[in-house]
C-alpha positions as CSV (number, residue, x, y, z in Angstrom):
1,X,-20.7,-57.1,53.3
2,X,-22.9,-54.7,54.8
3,X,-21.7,-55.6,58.7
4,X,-18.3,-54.3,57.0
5,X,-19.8,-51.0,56.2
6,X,-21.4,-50.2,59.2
7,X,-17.7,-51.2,60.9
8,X,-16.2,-48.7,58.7
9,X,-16.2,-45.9,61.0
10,X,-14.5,-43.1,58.3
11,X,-17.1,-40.6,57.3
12,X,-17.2,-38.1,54.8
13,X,-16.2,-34.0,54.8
14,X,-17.9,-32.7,57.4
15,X,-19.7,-29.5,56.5
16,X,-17.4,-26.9,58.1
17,X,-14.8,-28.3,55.8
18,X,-16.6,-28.0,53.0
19,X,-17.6,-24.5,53.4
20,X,-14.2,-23.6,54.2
21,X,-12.7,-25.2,51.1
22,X,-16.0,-23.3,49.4
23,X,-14.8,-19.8,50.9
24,X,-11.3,-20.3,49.8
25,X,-12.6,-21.1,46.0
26,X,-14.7,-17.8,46.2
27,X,-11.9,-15.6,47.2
28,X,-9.7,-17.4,44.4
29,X,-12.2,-16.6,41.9
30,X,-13.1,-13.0,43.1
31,X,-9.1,-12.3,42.5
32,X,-8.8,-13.9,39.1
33,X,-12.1,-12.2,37.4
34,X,-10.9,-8.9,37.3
35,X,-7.5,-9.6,36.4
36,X,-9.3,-12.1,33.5
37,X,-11.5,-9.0,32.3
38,X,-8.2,-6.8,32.2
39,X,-6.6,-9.1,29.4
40,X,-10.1,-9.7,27.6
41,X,-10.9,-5.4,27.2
42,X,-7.1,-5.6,26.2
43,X,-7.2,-7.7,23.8
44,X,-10.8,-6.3,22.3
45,X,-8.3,-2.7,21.7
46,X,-5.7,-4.4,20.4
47,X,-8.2,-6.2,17.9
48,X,-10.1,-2.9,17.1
49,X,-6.6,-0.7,16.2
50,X,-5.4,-4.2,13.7
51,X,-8.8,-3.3,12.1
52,X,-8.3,0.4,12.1
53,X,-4.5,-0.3,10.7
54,X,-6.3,-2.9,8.1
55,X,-8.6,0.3,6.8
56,X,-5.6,3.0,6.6
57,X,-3.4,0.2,4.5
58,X,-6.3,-0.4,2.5
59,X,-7.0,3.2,2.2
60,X,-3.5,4.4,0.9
61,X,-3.2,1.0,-0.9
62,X,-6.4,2.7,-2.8
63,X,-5.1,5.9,-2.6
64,X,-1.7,5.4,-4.2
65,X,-3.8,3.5,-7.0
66,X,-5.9,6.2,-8.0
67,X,-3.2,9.2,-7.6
68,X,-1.2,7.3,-10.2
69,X,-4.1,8.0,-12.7
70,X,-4.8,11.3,-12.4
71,X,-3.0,14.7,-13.7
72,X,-0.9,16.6,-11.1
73,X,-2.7,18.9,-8.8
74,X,-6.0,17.0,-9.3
75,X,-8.2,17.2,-6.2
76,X,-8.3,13.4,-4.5
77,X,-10.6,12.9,-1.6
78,X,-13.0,10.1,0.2
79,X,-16.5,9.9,0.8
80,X,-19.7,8.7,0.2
81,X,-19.9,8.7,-3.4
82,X,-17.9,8.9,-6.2
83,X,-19.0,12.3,-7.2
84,X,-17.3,15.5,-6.8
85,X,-18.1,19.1,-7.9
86,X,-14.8,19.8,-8.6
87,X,-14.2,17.0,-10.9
88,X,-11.8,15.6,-8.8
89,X,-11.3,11.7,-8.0
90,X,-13.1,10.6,-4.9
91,X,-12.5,7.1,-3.5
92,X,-15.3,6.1,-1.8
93,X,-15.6,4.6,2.1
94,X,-17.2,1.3,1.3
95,X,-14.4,0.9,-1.5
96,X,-12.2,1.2,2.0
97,X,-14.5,-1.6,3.8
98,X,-14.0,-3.7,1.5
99,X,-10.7,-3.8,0.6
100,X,-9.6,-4.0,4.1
101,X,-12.0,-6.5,5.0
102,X,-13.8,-5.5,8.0
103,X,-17.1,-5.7,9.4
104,X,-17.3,-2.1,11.1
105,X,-18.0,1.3,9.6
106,X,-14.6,3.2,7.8
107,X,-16.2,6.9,9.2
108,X,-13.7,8.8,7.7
109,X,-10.6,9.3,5.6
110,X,-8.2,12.6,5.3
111,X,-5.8,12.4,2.7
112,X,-3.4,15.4,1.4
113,X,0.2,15.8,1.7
114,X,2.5,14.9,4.2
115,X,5.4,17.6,4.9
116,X,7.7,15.2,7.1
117,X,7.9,12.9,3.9
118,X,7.1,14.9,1.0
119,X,4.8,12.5,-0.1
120,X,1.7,14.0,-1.8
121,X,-1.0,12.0,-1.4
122,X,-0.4,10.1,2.2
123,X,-3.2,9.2,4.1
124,X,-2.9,11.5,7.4
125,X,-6.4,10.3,9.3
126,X,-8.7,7.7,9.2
127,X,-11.9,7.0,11.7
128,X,-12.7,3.6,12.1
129,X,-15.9,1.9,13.8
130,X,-16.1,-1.3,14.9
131,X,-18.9,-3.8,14.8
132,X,-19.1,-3.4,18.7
133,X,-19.5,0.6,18.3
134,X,-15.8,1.0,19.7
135,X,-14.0,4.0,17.7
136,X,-10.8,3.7,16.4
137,X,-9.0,7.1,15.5
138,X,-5.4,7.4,13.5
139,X,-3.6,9.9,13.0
140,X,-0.2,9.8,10.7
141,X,2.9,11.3,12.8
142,X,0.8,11.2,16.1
143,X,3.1,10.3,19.4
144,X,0.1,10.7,21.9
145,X,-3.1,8.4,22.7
146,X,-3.6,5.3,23.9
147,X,-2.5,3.4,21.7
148,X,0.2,5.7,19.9
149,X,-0.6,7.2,16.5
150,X,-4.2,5.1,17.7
151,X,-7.0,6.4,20.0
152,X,-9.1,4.2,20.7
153,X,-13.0,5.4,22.6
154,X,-16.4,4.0,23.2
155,X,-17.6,7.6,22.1
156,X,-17.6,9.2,18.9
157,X,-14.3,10.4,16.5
158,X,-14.2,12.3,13.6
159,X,-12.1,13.4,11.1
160,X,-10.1,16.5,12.3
């Protein structure tokens, strides 16, 4: 059995071969990554603006609840707390977070009336932060931004 193997005169890759099938591997993989990292920051926005829609639902959801118990031209706002000076109704943000079930940081909320609709109390902005400290901004009746009515940024939004 062993004469039989030393007859055997196939041999294995030789080494040029193996770094040329090496070198075509790299260049494969240097073309994929960056087409890979395209669709993995795109799908990272589209995640952050399905939160961001998540908080305005949840916010007009939450608005249209408490508008329906107060007296007409009662002020209605969002904040921090429930407290206002004005004895107005204030929803606060966390009431937001957790309604819309999110592990970022609801920022900010502007509600008032909405002239293309007539609607009273319509949620016109809300400033979302993710849990990866990506902003997420939306304004109602927007047709510019990244995303649409949706800006998304790595740097800080507020409320307009």
């Amino acid at each position: 059995m062993l004469r039989r193997l030393k007859e055997n005169k196939k041999k294995g890759f030789t080494l040029v071969e193996l770094i040329v099938v090496l070198v075509i591997l790299a260049i494969l993989a240097a073309l994929l990554v960056p087409a890979l990292t395209g669709y993995i920051d795109k799908a990272k926005r589209k995640s952050i603006v399905a939160e961001t829609r998540q908080v305005v639902m949840a916010a007009q959801t939450l608005a249209d609840e408490y508008y329906g118990t107060v007296d007409a031209g009662t002020s209605f706002q969002f904040g921090d707390t429930k407290d206002t000076n004005d004895g107005g109704v204030r929803v606060t943000l966390e009431e937001v977070k957790k309604l819309a079930e999110v592990k970022g940081t609801v920022v900010g909320v502007k509600v008032g009336k909405d002239t293309t609709t007539n609607t009273e109390c319509a949620i016109l902005q809300v400033v979302y932060k993710s849990a990866n400290n990506v902003y997420c901004k939306y304004t109602k009746g927007a047709t510019t931004g990244t995303d649409g009515a949706y800006n998304v940024s790595t740097t800080a939004l507020a409320i307009d």
